[in-house]
N, C-alpha and C positions, 0 to 999 in steps of 0.2 A: 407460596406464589412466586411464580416466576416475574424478576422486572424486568418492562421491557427494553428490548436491544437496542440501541444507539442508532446502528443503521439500517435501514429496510432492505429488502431485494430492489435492485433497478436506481438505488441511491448514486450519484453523483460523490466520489470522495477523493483527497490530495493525500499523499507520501509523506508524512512530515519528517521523516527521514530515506536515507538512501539503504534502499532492501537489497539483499544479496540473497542468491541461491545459497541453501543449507544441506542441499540434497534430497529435500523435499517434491519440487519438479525433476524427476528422472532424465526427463528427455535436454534439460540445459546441462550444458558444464557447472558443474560446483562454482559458488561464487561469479557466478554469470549476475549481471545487474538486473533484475527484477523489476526494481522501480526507483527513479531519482528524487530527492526532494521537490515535492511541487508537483510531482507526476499523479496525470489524473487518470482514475480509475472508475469502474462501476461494482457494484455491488453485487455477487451474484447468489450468494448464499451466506446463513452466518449457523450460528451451532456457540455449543460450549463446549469446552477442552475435558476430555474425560476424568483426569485426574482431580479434576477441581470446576467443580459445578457452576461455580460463581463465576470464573472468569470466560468472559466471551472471545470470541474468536469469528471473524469474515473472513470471506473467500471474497478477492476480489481483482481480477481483471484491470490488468492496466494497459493504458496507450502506448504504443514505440514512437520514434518520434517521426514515422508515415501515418500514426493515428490508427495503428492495427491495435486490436486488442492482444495483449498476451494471454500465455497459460494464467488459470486462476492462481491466486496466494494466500496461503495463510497468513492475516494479518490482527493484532492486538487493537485494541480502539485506540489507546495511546499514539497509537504509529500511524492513525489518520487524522483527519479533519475535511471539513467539508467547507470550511472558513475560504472563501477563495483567495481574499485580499494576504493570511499569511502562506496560503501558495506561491502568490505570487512572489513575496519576500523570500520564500525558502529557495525557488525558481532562481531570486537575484543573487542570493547570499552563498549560492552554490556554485552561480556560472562566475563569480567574484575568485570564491575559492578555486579555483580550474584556472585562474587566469593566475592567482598570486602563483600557483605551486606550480605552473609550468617553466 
């Protein structure tokens, strides 16, 4: 018996880190930004990785920051949350980070 998934189709989810293109989306540049920490996204599909049954895997749809959605992503459940409140810390602790390193 399969357990079930984490997050549904049409779920609401945040970036809990910053995703880079791997060459997985064809049509971006490699290492084109994906999605920022805090970046919110929707659910549009999930599945499990072929090699390994157990571990899940979403396709998920994120906002730019006009609020379009992007290409889908393969993402780990590790590398979301739907937690908004530490979106929003991951949101501050990022735009902190951008401000130290510039």
């Amino acid at each position: 018996m399969t357990p079930r998934e984490q997050y549904d189709i049409g779920e609401i989810v945040f970036s809990r880190e910053l995703l880079l293109n791997d060459g997985g989306v064809p049509e971006l540049a490699e290492d084109a930004i994906l999605a920022t920490p805090g970046g919110r996204g929707v659910v549009v599909n999930f599945g499990h990785v072929q090699v390994d049954p157990d571990q899940e895997i979403y396709l998920v749809r994120f906002e730019d920051e006009t609020g379009t959605l992007g290409p889908p992503v393969g993402c780990l459940p590790e590398e979301l949350t739907q937690d908004e409140a530490e979106a929003r810390r991951l949101v501050a602790s990022a735009t902190s980070d951008a401000v130290v390193n510039s």
